[in-house]
Backbone and ligand atoms as CSV (ligand in chain L), in Angstrom:
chain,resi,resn,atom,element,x,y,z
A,1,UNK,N,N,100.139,215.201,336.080
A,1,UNK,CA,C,99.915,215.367,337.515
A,1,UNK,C,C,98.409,215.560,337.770
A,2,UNK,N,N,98.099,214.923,338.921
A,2,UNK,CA,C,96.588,215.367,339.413
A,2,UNK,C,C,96.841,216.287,340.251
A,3,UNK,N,N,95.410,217.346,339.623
A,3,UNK,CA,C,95.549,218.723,340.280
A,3,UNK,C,C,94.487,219.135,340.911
A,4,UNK,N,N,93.777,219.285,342.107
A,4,UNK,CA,C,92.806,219.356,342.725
A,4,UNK,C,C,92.312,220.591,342.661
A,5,UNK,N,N,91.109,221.705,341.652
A,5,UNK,CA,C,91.028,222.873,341.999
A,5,UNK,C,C,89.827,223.473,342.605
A,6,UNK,N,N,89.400,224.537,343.072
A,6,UNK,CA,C,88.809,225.342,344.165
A,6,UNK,C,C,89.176,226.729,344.034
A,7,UNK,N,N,87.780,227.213,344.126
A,7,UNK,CA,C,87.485,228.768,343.556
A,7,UNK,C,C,86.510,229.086,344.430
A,8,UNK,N,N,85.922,230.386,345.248
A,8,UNK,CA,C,84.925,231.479,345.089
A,8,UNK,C,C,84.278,231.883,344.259
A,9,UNK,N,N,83.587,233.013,344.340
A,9,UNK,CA,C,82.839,233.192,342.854
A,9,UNK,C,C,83.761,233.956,342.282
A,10,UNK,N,N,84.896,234.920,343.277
A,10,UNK,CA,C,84.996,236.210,342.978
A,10,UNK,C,C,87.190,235.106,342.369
A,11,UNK,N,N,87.180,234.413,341.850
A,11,UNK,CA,C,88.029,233.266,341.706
A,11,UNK,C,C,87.873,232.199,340.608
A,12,UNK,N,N,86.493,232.566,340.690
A,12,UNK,CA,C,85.478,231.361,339.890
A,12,UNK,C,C,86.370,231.896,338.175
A,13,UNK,N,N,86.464,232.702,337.673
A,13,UNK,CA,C,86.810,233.071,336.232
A,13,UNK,C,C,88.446,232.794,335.906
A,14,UNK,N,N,89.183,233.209,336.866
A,14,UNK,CA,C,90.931,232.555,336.611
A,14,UNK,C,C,90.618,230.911,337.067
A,15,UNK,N,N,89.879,230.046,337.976
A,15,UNK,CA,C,90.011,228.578,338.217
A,15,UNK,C,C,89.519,228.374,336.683
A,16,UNK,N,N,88.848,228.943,335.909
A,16,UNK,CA,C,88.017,228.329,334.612
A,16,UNK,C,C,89.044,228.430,333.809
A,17,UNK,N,N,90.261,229.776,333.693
A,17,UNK,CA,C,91.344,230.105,332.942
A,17,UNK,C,C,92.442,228.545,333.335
A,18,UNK,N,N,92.343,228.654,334.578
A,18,UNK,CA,C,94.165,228.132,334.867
A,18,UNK,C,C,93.570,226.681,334.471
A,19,UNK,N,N,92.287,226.052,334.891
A,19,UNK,CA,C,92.125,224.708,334.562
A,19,UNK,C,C,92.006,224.466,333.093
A,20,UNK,N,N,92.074,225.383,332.331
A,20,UNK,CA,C,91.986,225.027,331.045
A,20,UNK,C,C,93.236,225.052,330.347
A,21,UNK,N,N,94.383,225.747,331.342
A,21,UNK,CA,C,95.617,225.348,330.840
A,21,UNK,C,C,96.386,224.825,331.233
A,22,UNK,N,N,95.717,224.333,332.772
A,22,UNK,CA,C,96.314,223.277,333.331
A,22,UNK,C,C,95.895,221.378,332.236
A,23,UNK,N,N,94.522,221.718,331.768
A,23,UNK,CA,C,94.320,220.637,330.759
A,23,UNK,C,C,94.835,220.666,330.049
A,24,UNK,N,N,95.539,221.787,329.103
A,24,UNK,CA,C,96.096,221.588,327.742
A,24,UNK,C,C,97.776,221.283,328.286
A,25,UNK,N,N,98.154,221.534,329.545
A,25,UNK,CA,C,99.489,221.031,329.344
A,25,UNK,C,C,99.546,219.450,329.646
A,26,UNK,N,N,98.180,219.049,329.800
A,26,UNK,CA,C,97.921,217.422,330.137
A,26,UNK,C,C,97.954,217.089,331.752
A,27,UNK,N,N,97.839,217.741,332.730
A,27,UNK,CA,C,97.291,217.431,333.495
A,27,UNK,C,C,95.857,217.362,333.809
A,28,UNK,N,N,95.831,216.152,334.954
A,28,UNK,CA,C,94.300,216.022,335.362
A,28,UNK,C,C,93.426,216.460,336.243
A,29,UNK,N,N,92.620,217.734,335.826
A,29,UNK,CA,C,92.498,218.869,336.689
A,29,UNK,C,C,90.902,217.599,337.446
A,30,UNK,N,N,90.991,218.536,338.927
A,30,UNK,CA,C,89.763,217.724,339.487
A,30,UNK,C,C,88.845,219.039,339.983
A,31,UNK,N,N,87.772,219.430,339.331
A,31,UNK,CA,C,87.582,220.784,340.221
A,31,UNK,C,C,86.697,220.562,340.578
A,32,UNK,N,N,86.757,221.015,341.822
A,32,UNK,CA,C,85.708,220.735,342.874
A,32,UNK,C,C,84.817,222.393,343.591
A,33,UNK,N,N,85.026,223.130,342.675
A,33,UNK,CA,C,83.774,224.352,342.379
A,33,UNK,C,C,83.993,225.546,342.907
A,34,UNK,N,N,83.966,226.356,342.719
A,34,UNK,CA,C,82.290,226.631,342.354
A,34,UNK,C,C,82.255,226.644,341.320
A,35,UNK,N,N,81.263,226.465,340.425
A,35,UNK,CA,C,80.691,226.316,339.157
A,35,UNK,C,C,79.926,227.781,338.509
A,36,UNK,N,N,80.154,229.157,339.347
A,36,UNK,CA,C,80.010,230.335,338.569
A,36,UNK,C,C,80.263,231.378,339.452
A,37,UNK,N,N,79.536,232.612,339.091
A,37,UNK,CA,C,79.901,233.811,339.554
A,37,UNK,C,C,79.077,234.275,340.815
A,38,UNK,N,N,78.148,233.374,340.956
A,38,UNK,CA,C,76.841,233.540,342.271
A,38,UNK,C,C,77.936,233.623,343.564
A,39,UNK,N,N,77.308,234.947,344.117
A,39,UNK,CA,C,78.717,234.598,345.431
A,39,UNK,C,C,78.296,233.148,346.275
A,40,UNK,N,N,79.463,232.776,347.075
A,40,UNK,CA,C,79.364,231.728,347.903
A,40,UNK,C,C,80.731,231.861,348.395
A,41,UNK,N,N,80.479,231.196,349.913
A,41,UNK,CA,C,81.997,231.228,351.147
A,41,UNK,C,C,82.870,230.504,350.670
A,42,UNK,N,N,84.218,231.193,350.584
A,42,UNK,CA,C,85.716,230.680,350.097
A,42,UNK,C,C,85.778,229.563,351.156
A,43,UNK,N,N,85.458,229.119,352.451
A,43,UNK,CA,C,86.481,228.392,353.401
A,43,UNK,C,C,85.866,226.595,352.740
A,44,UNK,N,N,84.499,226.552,352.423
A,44,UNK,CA,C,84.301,225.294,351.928
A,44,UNK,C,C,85.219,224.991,350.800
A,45,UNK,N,N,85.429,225.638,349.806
A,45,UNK,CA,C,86.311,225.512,348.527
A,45,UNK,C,C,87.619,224.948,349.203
A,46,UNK,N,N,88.376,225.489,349.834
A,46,UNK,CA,C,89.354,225.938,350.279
A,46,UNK,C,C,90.153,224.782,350.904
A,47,UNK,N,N,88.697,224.464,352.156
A,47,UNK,CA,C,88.907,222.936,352.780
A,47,UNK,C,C,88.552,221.357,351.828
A,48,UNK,N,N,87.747,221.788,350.625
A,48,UNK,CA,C,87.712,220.850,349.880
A,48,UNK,C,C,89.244,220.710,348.724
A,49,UNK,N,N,89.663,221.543,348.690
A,49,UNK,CA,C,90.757,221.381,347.531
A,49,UNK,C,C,92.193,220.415,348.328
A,50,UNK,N,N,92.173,221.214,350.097
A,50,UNK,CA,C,93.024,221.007,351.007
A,50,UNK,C,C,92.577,219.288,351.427
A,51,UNK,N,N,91.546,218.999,351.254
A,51,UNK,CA,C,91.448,216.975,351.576
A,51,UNK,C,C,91.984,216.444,350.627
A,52,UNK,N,N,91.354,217.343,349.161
A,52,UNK,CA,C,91.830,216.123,348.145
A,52,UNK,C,C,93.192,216.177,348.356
A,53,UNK,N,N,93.872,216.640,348.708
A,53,UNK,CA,C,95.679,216.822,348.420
A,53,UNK,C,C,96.025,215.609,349.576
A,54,UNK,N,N,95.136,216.278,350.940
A,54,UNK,CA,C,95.777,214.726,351.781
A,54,UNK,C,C,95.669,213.891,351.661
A,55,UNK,N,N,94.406,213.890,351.290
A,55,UNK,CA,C,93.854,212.331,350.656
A,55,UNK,C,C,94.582,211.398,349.867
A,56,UNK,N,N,95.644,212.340,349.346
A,56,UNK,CA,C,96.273,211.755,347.955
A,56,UNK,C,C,95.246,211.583,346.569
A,57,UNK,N,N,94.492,212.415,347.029
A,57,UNK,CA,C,93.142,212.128,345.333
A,57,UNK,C,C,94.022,213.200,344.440
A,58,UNK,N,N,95.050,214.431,344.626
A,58,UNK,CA,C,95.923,214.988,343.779
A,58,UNK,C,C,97.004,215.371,344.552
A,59,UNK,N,N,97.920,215.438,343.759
A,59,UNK,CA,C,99.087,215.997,344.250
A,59,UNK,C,C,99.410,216.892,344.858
A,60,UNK,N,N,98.760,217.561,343.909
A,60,UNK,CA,C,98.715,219.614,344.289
A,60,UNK,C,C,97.288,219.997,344.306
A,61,UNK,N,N,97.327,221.217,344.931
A,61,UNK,CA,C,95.873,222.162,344.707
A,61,UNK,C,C,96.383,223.379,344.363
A,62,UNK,N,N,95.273,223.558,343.665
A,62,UNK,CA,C,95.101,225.087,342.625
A,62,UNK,C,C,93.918,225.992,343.763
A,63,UNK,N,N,94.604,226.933,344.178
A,63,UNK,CA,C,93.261,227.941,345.096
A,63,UNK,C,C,93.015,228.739,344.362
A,64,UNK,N,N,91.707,229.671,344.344
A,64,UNK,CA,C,91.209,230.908,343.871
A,64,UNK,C,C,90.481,231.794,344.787
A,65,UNK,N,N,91.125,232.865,345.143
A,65,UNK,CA,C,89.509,233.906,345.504
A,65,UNK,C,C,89.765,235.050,345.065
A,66,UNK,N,N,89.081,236.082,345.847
A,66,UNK,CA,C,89.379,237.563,345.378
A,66,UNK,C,C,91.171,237.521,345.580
A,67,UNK,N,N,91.729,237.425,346.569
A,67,UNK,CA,C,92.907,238.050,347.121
A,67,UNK,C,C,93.861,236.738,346.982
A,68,UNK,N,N,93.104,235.599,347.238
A,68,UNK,CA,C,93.976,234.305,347.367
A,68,UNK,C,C,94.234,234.062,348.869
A,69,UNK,N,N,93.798,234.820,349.807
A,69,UNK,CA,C,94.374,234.850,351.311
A,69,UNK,C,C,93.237,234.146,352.352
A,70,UNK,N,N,91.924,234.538,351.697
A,70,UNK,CA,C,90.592,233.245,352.563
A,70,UNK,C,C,90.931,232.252,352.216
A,71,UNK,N,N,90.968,231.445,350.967
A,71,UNK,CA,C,90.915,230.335,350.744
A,71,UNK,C,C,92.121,229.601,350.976
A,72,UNK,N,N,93.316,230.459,350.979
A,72,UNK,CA,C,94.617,229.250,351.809
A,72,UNK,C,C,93.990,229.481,353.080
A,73,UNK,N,N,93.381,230.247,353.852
A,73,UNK,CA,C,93.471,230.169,355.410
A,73,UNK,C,C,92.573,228.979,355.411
A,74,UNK,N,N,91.592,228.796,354.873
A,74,UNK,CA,C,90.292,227.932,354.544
A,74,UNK,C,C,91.573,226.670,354.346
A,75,UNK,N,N,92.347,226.414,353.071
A,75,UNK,CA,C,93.174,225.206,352.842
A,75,UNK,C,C,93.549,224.568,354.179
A,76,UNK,N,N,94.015,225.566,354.714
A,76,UNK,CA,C,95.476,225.472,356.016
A,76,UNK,C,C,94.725,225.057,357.039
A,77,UNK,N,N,93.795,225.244,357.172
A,77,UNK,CA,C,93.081,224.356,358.204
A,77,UNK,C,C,92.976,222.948,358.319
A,78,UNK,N,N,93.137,222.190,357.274
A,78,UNK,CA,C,93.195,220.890,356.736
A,78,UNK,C,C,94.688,220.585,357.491
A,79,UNK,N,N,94.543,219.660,358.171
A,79,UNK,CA,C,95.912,219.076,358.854
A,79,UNK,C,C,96.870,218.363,357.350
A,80,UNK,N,N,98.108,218.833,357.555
A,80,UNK,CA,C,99.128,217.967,356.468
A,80,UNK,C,C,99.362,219.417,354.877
A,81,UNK,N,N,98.192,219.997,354.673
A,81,UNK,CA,C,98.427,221.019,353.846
A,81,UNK,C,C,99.153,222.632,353.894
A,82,UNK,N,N,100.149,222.934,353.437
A,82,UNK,CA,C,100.844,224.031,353.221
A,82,UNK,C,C,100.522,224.711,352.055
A,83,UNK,N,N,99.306,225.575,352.463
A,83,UNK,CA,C,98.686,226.416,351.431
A,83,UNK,C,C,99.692,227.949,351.744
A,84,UNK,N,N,100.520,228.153,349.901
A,84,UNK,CA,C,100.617,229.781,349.887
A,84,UNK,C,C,100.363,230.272,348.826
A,85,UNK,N,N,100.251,231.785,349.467
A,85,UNK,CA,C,99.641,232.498,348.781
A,85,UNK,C,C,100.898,233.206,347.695
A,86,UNK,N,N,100.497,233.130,346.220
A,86,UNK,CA,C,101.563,233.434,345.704
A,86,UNK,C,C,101.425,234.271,344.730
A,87,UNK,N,N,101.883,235.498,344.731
A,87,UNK,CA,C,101.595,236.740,343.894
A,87,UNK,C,C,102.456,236.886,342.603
A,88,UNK,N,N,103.375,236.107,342.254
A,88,UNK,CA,C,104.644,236.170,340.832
A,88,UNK,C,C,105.185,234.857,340.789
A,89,UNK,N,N,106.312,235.128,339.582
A,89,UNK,CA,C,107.061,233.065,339.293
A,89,UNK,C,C,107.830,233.471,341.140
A,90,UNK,N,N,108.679,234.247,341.455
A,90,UNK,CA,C,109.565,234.350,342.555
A,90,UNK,C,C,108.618,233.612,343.680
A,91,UNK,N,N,107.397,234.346,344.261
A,91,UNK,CA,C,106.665,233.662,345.658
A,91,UNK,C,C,105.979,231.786,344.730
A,92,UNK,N,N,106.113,231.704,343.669
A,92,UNK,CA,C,105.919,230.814,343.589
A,92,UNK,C,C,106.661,229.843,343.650
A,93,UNK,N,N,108.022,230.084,343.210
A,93,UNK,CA,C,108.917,229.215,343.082
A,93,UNK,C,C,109.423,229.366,344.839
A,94,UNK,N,N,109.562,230.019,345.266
A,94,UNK,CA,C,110.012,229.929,346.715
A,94,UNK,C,C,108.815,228.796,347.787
A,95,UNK,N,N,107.740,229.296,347.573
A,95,UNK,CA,C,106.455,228.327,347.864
A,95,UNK,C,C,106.911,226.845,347.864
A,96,UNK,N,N,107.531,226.745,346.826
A,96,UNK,CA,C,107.650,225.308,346.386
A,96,UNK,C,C,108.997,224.749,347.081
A,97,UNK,N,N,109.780,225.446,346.559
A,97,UNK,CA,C,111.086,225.538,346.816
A,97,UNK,C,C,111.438,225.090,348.441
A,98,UNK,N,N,111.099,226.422,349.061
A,98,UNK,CA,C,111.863,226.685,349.877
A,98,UNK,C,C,110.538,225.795,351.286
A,99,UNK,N,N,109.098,226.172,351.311
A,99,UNK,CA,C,108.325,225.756,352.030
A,99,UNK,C,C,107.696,224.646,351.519
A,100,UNK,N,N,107.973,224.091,350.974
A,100,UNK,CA,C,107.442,222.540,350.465
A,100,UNK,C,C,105.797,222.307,350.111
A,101,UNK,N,N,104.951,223.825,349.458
A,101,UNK,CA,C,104.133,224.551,349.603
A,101,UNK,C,C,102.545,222.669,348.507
A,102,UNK,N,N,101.864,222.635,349.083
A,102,UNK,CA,C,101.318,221.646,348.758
A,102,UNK,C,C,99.652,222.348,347.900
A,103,UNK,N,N,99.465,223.027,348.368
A,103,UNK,CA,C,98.346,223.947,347.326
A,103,UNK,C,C,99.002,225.533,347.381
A,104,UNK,N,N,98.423,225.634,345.885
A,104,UNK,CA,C,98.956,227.275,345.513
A,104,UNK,C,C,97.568,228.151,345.620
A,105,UNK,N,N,97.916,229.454,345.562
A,105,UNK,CA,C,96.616,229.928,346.140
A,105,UNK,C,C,96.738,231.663,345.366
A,106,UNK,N,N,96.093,231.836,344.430
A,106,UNK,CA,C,95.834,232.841,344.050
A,106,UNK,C,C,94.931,233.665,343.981
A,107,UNK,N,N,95.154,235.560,343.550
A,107,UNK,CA,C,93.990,236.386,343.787
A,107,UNK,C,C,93.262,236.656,342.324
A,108,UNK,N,N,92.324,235.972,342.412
A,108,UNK,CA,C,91.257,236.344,341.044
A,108,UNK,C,C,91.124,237.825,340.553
A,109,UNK,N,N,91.477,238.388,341.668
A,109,UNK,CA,C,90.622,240.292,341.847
A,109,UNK,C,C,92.750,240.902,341.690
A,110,UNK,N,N,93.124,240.074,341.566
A,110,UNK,CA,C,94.945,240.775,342.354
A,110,UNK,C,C,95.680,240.674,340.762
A,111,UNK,N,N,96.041,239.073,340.181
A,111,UNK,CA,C,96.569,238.764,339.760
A,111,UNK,C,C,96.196,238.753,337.889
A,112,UNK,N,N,96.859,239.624,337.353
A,112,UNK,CA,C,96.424,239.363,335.656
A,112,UNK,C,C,96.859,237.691,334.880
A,113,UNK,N,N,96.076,237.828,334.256
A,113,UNK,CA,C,96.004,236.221,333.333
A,113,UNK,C,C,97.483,235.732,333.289
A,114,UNK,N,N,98.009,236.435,332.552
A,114,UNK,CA,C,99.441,235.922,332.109
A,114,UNK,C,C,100.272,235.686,333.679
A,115,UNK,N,N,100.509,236.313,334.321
A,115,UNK,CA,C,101.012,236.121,335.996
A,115,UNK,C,C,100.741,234.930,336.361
A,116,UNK,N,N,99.499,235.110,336.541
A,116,UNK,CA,C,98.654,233.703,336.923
A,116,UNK,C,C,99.309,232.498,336.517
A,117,UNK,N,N,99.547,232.603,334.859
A,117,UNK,CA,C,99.801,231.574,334.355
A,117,UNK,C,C,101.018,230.995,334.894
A,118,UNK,N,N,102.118,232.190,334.687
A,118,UNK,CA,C,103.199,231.945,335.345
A,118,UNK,C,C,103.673,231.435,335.894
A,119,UNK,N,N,103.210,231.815,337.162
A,119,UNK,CA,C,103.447,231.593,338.484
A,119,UNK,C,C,102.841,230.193,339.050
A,120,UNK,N,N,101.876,229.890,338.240
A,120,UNK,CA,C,101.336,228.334,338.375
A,120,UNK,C,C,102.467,227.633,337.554
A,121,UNK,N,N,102.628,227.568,336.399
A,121,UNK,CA,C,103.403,226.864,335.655
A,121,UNK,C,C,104.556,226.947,336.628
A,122,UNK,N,N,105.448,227.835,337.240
A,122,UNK,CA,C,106.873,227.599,337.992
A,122,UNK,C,C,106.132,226.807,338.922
A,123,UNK,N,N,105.119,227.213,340.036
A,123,UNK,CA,C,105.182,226.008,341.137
A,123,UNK,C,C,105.140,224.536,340.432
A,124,UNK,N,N,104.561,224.647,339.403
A,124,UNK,CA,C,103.815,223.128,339.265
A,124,UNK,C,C,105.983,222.174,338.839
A,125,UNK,N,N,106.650,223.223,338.499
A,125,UNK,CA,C,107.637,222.694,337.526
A,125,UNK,C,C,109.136,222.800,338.763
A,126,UNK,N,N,108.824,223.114,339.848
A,126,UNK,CA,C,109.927,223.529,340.818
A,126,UNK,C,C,109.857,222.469,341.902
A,127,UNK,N,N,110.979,221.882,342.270
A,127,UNK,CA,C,110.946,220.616,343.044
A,127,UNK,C,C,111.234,221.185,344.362
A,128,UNK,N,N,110.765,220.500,345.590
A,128,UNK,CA,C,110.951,220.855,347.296
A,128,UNK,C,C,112.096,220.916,347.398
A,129,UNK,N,N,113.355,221.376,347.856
A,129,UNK,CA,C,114.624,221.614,348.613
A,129,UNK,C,C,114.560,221.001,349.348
A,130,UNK,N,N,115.631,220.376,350.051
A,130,UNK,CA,C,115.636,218.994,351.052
A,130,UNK,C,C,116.848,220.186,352.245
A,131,UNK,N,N,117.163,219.530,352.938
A,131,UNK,CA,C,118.514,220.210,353.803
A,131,UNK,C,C,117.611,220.939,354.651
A,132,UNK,N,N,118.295,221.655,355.005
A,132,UNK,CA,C,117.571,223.069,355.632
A,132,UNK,C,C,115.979,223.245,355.944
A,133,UNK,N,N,115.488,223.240,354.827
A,133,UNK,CA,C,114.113,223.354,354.710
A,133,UNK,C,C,113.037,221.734,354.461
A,134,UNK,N,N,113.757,220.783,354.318
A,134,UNK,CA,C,113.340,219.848,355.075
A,134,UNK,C,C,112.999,220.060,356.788
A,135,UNK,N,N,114.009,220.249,357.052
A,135,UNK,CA,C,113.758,220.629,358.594
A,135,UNK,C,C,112.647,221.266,358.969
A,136,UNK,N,N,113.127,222.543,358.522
A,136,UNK,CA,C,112.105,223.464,358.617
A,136,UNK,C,C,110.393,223.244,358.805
A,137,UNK,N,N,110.067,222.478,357.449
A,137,UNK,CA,C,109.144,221.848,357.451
A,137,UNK,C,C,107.819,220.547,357.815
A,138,UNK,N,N,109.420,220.055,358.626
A,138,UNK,CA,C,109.118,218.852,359.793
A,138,UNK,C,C,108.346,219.826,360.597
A,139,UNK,N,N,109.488,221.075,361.179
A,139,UNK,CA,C,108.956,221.290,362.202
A,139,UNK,C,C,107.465,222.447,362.261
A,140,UNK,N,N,106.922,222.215,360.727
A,140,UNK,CA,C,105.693,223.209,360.863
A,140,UNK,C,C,104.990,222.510,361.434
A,141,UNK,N,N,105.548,220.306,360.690
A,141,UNK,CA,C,104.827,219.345,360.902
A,141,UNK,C,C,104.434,219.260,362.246
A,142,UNK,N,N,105.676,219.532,363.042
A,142,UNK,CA,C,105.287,219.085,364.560
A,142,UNK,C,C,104.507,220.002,365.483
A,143,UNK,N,N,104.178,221.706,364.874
A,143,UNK,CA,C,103.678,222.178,365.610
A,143,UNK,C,C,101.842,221.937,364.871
A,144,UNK,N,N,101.869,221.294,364.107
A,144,UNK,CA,C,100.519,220.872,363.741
A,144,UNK,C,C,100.384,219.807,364.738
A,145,UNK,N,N,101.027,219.018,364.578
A,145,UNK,CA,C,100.570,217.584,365.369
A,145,UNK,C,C,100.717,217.900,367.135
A,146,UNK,N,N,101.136,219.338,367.523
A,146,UNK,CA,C,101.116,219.715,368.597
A,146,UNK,C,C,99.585,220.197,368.745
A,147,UNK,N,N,99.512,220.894,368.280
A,147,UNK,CA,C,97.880,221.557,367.924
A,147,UNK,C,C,97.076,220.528,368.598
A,148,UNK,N,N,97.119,219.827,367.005
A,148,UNK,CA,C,96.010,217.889,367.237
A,148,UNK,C,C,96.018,217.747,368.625
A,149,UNK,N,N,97.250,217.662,369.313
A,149,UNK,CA,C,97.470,217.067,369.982
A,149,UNK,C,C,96.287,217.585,371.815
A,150,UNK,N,N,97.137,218.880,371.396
A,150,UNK,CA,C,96.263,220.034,372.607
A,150,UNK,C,C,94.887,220.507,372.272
A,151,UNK,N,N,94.541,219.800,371.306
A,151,UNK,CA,C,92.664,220.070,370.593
A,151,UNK,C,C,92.421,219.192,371.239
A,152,UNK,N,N,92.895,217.723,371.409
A,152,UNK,CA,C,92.192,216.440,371.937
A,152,UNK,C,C,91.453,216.638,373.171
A,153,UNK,N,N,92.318,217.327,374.124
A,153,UNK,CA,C,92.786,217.480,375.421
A,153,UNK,C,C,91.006,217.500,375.628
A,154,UNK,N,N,90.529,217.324,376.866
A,154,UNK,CA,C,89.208,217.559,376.853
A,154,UNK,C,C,89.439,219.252,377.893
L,1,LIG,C1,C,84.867,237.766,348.191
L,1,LIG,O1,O,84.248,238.974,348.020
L,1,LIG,C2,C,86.285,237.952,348.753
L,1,LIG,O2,O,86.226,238.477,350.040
L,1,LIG,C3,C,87.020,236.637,348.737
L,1,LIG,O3,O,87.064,236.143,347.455
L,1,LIG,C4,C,88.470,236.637,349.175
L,1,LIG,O4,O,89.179,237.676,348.579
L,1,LIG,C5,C,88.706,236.522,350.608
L,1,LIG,O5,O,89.854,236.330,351.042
């Protein structure tokens, strides 16, 4: 799978962890930075991880910050992306599951290594639910494209 990732500084050390085991399970990580510990603003990361996904340049996105909660808000701004924030395998697998969750978004400062790992490995391995939450998810669709719609407006 192509995996689009994005970090903070305070994020920057688990994106260096998870992409290195996102490589060894053979996916194709794309990271698009930060490249160390120098602080710098989560919402650029955030909105860059959230294009590549629409774009179709990856499937999924991998988030990082202190908390995991700037950089999905930063993702979620990106029209078409369902960034969550996911603290264990349970909010991960539900993420996926139940909200058809398109970047995952974790806390660098929150979450220990092994968790991390976890909880990435279940989203990456848990398929969307159709029925119910199909629906559901149309209709986050339509209050986005309502948004678009009432942004145009002059
Ligand atoms: C950076 O200090 C921190 O505020 C940021 O990484 C994140 O936790 C914000 O949501």
């Amino acid at each position: 799978m192509r995996i689009a990732v994005g970090a903070d500084h305070a994020g920057y050390g688990l994106k260096q962890l998870l992409s290195d085991h996102l490589r060894t399970l053979g996916h194709a990580v794309s990271d698009l930075g930060t490249d160390s510990e120098t602080p710098v603003d989560y919402p650029e990361f955030g909105a860059a991880v959230g294009r590549a996904v629409v774009a179709g340049a990856a499937e999924l996105g991998l988030c990082v910050c202190g908390t995991g909660i700037g950089i999905a808000m930063a993702a979620n701004k990106v029209p078409g992306v369902r960034a969550a924030v996911v603290h264990d395998v349970t909010t991960a697998r539900l993420a996926r599951a139940h909200n058809h969750a398109n970047v995952v978004c974790l806390g660098g400062r929150i979450l220990g290594e092994q968790v991390a790992k976890d909880a990435l490995d279940t989203f990456l391995s848990t398929a969307p639910e159709g029925g119910r939450h199909d629906r559901r998810v149309a209709e986050l669709a339509g209050l986005e494209e309502a948004a678009t719609a009432a942004g145009a407006r002059p």
